[in-house]
N, C-alpha and C positions, 0 to 999 in steps of 0.2 A: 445505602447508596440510592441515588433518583433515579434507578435505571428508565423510568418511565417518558422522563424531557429528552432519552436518546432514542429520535426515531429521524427515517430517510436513510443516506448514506454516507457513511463514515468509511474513509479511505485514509493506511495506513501505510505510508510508505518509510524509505528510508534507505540506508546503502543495505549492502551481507553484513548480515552480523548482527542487525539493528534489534532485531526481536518483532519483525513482521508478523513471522511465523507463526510462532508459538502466543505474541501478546492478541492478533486478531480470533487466534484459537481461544483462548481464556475470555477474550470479550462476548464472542457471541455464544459464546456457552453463559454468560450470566446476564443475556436478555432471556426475557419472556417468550419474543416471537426475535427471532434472527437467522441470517445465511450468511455463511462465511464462503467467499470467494477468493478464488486464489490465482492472479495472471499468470502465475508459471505453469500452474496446472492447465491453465486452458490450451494456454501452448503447446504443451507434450498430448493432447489431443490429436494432435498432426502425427501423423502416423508415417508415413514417407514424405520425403522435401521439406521440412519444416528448417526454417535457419533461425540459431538465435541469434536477439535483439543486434548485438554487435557482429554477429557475423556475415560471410563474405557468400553469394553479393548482397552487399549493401544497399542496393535497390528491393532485394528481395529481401531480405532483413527489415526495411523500413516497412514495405506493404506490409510485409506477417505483422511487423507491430504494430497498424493501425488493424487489421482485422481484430488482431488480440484483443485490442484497447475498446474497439467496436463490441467487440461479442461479451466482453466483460461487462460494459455500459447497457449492452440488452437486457442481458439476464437482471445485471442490478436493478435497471427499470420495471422490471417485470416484478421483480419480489419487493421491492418498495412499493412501488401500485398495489398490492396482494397486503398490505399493511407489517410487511415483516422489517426490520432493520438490517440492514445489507450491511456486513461490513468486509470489506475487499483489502486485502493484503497484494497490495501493489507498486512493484519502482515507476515511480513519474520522474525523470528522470530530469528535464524540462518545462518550461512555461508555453512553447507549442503541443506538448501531448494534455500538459493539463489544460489547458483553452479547447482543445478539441475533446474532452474526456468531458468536462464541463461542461460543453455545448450538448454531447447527448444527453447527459444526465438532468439538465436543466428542464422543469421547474420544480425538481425536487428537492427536497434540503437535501446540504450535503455539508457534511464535516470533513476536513482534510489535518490528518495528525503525522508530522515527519521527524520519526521517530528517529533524534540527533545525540546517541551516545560520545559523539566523538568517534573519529576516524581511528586511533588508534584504540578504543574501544573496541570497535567493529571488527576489526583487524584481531585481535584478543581471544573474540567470541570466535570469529570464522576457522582459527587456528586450532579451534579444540573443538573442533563437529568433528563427527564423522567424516571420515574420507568422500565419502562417497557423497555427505551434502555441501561439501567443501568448496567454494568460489575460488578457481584459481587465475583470479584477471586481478590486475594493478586497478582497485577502483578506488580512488585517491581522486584522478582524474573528475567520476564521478561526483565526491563530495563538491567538491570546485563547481562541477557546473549546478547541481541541485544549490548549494546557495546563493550562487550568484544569480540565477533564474528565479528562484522560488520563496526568498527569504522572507517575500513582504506577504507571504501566503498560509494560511492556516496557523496552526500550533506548531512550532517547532520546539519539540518536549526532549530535552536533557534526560534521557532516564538510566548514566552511566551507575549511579549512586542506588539504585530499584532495583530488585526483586520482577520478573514478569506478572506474580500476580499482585504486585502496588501499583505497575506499571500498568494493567490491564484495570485495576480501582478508580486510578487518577482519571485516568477516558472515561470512564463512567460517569463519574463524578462533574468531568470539565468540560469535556468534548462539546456538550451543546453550548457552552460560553464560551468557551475558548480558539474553538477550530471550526466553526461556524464559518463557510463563505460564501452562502448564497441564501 
């Protein structure tokens, strides 16, 4: 595999279920020099008052996700500058988060991979975690907005039919052709 043509920032989103997780974990374990970042991690960093993304208020829900989106884009900054490939395990959930995600990240390459099992895929996988890593929201919704925002954007990779480590191959392999958007 060229892992060598995969450098900057590759961002790997998708709905629960998609294989964020685990396939940005297998990718940056088979770079050279890589950081695996993860927005929900940076989240649960908030120690008291933290509200997630959907929840209430919704005012505060939106700032926390732009700090999120912000301090995810720093750090990325910082380790691509530093020559390493950043690959961030992230829901972009929109075409205003990704505009604004973009704009920090910008003039650095950056790959975007939306990792599109299928919804009742997803649904599949989320059904057989662990309780405890279990999404229990109706994101259905979800699917609906990420394609109708996001369709004309990155690699949108099918990988119902994959394995996580073919699925973390094919990024290897494609990502700098394929998911390439800046």
């Amino acid at each position: 595999m060229a892992t060598n043509e995969l450098s900057g920032c590759l961002i790997v989103t998708g709905m629960p279920g998609a294989g964020k997780s685990t396939v940005t974990q297998l990718v940056a374990e088979l770079l050279p020099r890589s950081v695996r970042l993860d927005g929900d991690e940076l989240r649960t960093m908030i120690v008291n008052g933290g509200v997630w993304a959907l929840g209430e208020p919704a005012d505060e829900a939106k700032r926390q996700t732009i700090l999120c989106n912000r301090n995810l884009c720093t750090l990325a900054a910082n380790y691509t500058d530093a020559n390493f490939t950043t690959v961030i395990d992230h829901v972009v959930p929109d075409r205003q988060q990704w505009d604004f995600i973009a704009s920090l990240l910008a003039p650095r390459p950056v790959m975007f991979v939306v990792l599109a099992p299928g919804l009742q895929v997803c649904q599949q996988r989320n059904a057989a975690r662990d309780p405890r890593q279990r999404v229990d929201y109706d994101y259905s919704p979800l699917d609906i907005e990420m394609r109708r925002e996001l369709a004309d954007l990155g690699w949108w990779f099918d990988t119902s039919a994959l394995t996580p480590d073919q699925t973390a191959d094919q990024i290897l392999r494609e990502a700098s052709r394929r998911a390439k958007v800046n």
